[in-house]
C-alpha positions in Angstrom: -32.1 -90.1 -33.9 -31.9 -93.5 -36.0 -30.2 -96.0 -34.5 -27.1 -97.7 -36.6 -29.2 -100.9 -37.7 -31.7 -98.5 -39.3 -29.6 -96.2 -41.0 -27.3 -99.4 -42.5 -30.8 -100.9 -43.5 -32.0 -98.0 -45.4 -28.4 -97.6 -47.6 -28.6 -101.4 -48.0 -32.0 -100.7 -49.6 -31.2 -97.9 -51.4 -27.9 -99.7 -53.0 -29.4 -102.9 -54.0 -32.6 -101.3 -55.4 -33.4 -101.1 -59.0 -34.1 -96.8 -59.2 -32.6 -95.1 -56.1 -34.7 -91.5 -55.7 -32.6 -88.3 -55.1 -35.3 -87.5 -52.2 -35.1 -90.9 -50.1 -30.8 -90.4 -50.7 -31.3 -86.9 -49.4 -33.5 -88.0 -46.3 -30.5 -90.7 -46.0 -27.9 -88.3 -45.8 -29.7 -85.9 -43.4 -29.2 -88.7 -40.9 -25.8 -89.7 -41.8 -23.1 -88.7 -39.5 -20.2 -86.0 -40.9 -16.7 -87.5 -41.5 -13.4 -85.7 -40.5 -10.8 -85.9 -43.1 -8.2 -88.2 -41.2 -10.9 -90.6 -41.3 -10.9 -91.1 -45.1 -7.3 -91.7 -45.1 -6.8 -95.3 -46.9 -7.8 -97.0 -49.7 -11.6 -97.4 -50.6 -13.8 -99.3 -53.3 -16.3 -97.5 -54.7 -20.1 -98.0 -56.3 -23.1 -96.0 -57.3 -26.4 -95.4 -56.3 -28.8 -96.6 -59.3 -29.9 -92.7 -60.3 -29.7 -92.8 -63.7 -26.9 -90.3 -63.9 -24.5 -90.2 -66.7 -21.6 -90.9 -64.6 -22.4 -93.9 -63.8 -22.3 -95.3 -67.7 -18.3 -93.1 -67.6 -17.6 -95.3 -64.4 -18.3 -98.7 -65.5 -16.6 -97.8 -68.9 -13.3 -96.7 -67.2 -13.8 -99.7 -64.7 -13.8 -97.9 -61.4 -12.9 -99.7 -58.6 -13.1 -96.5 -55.9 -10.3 -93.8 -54.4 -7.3 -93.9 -52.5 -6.5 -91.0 -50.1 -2.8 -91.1 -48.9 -2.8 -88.0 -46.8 -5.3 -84.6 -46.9 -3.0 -83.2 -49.7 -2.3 -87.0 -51.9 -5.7 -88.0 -53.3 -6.5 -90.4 -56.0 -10.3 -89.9 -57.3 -10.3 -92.6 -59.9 -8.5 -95.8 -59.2 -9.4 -97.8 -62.1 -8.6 -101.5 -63.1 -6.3 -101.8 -65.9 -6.8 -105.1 -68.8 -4.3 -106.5 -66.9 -6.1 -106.6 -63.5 -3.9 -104.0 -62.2 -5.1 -101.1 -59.9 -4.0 -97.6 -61.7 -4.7 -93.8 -61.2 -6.7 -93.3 -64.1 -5.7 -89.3 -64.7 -7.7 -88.7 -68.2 -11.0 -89.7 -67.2 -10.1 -87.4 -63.5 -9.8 -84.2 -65.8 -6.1 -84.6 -65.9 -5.3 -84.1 -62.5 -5.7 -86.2 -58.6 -7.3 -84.7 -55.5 -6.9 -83.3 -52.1 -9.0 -83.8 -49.0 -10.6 -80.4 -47.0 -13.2 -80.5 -44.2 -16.0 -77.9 -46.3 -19.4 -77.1 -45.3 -22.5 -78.8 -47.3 -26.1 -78.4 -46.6 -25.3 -76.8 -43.5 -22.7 -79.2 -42.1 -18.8 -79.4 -42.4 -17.5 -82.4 -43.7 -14.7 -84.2 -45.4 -14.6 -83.2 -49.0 -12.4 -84.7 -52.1 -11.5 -81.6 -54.0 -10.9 -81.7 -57.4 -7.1 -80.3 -58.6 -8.7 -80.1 -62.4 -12.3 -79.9 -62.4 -14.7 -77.3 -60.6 -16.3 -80.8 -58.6 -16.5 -81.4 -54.9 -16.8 -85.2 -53.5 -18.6 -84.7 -49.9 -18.7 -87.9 -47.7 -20.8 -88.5 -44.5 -20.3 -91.6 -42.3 -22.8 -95.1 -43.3 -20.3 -96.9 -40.3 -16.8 -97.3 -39.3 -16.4 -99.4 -42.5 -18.8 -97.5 -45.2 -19.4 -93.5 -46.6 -21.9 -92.4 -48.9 -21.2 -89.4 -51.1 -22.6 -86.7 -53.1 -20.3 -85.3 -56.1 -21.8 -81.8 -56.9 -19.7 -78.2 -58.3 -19.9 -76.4 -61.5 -20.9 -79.3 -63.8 -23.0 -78.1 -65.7 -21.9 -78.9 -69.5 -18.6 -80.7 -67.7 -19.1 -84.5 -69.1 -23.2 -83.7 -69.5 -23.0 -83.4 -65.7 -26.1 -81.2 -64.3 -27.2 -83.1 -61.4 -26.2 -84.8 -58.6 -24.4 -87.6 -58.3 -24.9 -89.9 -55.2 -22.2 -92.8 -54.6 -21.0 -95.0 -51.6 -17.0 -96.2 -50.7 -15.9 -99.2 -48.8 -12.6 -99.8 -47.1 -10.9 -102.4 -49.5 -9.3 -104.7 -47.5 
């Protein structure tokens, strides 16, 4: 098993570099602890591995700043920042519609997951520390947004 200093040294690497591989984000995650859904509950800013995937170019248009989960039922997928600086949910770039949280197995493991209300998508989280998540979006997105792979993010409690 890795110790805590190695696994936050390999995200740290793997968020500041230039192209982040699916395969050394997947080994990442294999060693990444699961997260139970209480401990989601907050408020959380949000970034992006540096995959190439589509959603990142829909992210940094709609100026995400991360996700807000008020209880297992009250999520909030895309808080944005508005031109006025203000934090908003933004529900047209979401599908129309917020969240709820749901422990759900992935890759052989039951953890917390965002779930969708409007789109066929799935938000799973494991555990970086007390402080840090990473996450895999994955569901039925194929032809949803150009979506047809993986997309691999990280969330930070905002203080």
């Amino acid at each position: 098993m890795l110790g805590v200093t190695d696994i936050r040294t390999r995200f740290d690497d793997l968020r500041a570099a230039e192209r982040a591989e699916p395969a050394d984000l997947d080994a990442l995650w294999a060693d990444l602890a699961t997260v139970e859904v209480d401990e989601m509950l907050g408020a959380w800013r949000g970034g992006d591995f540096a995959t190439g995937h589509v959603a990142s170019t829909v992210l940094e248009k709609v100026r995400w700043h991360g996700k807000r989960f008020d209880s297992p039922l009250e999520a909030v997928p895309l808080v944005c920042r508005g031109d006025d600086g203000e934090l908003y949910s933004n529900l047209a770039a979401g599908g129309g519609g917020e969240a709820s949280l749901w422990s759900v197995a992935f890759r052989g493991e039951v953890t917390a997951t965002m779930v969708y209300d409007k789109m066929p998508v799935l938000d799973h989280f494991k555990k970086v520390d007390d402080a840090t998540v990473m996450g895999i979006m994955n569901g039925k997105l194929a032809g949803t947004f150009g979506i047809d792979d993986l997309y691999y993010f990280w969330l930070e409690r905002d203080a």
